[in-house]
N, C-alpha and C positions, 0 to 999 in steps of 0.2 A: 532241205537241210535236215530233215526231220529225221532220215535213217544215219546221219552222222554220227561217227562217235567222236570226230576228233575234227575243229577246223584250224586251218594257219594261216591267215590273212598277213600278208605283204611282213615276212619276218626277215629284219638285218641284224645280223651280227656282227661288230665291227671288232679287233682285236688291235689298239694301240699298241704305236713300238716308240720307246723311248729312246733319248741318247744327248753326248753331252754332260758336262761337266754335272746344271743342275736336273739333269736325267729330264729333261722337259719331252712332251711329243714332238718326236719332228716326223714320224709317218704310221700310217693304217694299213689293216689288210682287213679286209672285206671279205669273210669269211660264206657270208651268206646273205645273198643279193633278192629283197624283194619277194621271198618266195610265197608261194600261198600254193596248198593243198587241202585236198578234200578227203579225208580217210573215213570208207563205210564201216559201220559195225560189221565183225566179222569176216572180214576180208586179209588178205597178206601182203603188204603194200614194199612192194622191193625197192633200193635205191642202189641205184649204183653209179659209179664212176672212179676217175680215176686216183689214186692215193691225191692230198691236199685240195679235193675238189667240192669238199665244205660236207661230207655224208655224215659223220662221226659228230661234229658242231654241230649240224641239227638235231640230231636225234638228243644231244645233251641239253641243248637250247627249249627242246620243247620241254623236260623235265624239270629246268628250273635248276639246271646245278649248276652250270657255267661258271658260274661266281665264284664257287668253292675251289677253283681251280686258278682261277684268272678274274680276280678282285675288279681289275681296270675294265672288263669289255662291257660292250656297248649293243645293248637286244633292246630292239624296237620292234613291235607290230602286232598281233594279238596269235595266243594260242587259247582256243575255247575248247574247253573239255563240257560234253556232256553229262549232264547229271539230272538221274529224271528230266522234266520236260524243259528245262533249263539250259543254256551254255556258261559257262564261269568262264573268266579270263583268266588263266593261272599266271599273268603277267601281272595283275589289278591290283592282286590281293597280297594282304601282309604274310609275313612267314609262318606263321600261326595259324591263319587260313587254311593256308597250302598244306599244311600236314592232315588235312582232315582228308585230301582230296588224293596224297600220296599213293594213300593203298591200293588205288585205281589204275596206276601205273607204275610196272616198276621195269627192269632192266636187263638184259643179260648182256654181261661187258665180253671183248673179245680176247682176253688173255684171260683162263682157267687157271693158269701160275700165280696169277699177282692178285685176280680179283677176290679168293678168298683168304680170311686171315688165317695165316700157319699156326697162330699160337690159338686157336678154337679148333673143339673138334665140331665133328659134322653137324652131331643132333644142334649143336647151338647155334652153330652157323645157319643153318635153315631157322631155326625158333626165335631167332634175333629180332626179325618183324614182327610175329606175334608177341613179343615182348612192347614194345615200341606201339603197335597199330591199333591191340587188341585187348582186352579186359578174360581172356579165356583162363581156366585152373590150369596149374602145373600138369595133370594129368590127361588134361584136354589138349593142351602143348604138344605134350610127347606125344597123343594117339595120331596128334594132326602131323607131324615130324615124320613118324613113323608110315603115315599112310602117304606121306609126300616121297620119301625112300621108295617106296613100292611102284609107284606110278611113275618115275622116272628111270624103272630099274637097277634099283640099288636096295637091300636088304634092311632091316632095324638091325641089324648083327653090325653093320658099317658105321652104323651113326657115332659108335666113339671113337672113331680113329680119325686121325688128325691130313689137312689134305695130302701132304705130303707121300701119305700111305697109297694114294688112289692115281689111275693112269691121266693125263690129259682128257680122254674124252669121259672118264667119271667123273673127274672136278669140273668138266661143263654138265653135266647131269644136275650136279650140288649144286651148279648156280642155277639151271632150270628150277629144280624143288622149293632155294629159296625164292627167286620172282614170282610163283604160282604161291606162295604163302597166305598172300593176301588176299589170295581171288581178285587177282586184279583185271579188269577189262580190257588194258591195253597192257602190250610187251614190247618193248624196242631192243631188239636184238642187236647190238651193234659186233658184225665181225664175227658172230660166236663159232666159227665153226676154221676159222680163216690161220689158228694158230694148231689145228689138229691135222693129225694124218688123213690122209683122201678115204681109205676103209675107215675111218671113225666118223666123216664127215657125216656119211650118209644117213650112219645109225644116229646121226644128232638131230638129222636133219630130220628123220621117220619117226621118231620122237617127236620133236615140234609140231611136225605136222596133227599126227595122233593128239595129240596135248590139246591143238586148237579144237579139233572135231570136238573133244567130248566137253572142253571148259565153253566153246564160243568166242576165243579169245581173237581180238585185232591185233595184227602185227605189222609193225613197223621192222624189217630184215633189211639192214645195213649190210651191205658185200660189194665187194669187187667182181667176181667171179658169176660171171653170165650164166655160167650154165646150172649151178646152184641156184640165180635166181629163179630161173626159168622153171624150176623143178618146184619149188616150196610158192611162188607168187599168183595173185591172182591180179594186181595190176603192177605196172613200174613206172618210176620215175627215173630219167635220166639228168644225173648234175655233171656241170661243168664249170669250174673257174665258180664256183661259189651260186650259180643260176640254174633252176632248173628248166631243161631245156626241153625235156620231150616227157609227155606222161601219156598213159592210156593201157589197155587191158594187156595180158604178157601175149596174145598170139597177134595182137597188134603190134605191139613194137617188134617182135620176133620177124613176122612176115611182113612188115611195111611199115619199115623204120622212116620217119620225118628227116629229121636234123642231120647234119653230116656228121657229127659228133655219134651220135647213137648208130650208123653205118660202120665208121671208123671200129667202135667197138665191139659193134657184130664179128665186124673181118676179124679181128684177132682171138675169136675165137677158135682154139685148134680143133680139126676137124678130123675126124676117124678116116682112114684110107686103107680098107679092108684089100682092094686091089693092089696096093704098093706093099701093102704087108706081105703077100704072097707072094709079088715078086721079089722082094729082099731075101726070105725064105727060099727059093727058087736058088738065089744068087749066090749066097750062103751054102747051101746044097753043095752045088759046081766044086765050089771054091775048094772044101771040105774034098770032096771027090778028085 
């Protein structure tokens, strides 16, 4: 456990549904069955499956916000973040606590439309954490601001204009700059690329990756989309129905998938058919002729 940065021991999230007159429970959904994972420092730990298959709950579940969303749910089972030669349970500890240990993870959501606020402009939007995490001067703020624009590709001439101003895959840049604010050790990217066009995807994606090289960062990359995992990950987990069912390195599950769920979702991914291409092209031709 020593090169751990992150462990999940047997984690459920249970999401009560009320109903009836005095709104009492009359049923649950089981968002997240049991799970426990092992994330190494440094590594890019993909998860995928399919839409309701509990990927987005966990990655909320290990940061401790659930509640802010959904007052009523129900998380049992430990998430241990490293800290020096330490594990802390960030389930144990009062909310007070947990803000000291915040700065060590933070998040890229996967809507660049909604996740930042319209009525901020850029430089504050990024500065908000250093506000919040850090004891730095106002000039130290902005150099750090300023140098956070630069390494995601985005100018100090940008920082005051408001998101509105900038395309989809700049407002996911803005939320990369904010999550790296803090130097944080871990990132849970949940989606970040899944509401952008396919040519933006990539440059999100070349980014990330660059980003991890030079900070050492661990990632947690929430996606649907097999073949983006496969490009940014170095191991995966596969969820299903709230369990996860298949983990190990990405050319393992790639070439010798276990579970019939993790097969099932190989085959749907589409396949290039350079040969059918030519003869469509061929077909085309005739037709034309």
């Amino acid at each position: 456990m020593s090169d751990s940065i992150l462990k999940i021991n047997n984690l459920n999230v249970t999401f009560p549904l009320f109903g009836g007159i005095l709104q009492r429970e009359v049923a649950s959904v089981h968002a997240v069955k049991n799970l426990s994972i092992d994330i190494k420092e440094g590594k890019t730990i993909g998860i995928v499956g399919e839409s309701g298959s509990g990927k987005s709950t966990l990655g909320k579940a290990i940061l401790n916000v659930l509640k802010l969303t959904a007052p009523d749910v129900r998380i049992e089972g430990e998430v241990l973040l490293k800290d020096n030669d330490n594990y802390i349970d960030l389930f144990s500890i009062s909310k007070k606590e947990l803000l000291k240990y915040r700065p060590q993870m933070q998040m890229i959501f996967q809507d660049p439309f909604s996740s930042l606020n319209p009525r901020m402009i850029v430089k504050d939007i990024i500065k908000e954490p250093l506000d919040i995490h850090t004891e730095l001067s106002q000039d130290q703020k902005t150099e750090k601001v300023n140098w956070l624009l630069e390494k995601v590709g985005l100018s100090k001439e940008q920082s005051t204009r408001y998101p509105h101003e900038f395309s989809g895959g700049q407002r996911q840049r803005i939320g990369i700059a904010r999550a790296l604010a803090t130097e944080p050790k871990i990132i849970i990217a949940d989606e970040p690329v899944s509401a952008l066009d396919v040519s933006i995807q990539a440059q999100v994606i070349n980014l990330m990756m660059d980003l991890q090289e030079e900070f050492n960062l661990t990632i947690l990359f929430i996606a649907h989309d097999l073949s983006v995992v496969k490009h940014i990950s170095t191991d995966i987990g596969v969820m299903y129905l709230g369990n996860l069912v298949e983990f190990g390195t990405t050319d393992e599950i790639f070439s010798n998938p276990q579970h019939d769920y993790t097969k099932k979702l190989l085959s749907a991914i589409p396949q290039p058919n350079p040969e059918g291409r030519e003869k469509r092209k061929e077909e085309r031709i005739k037709v034309t002729l």
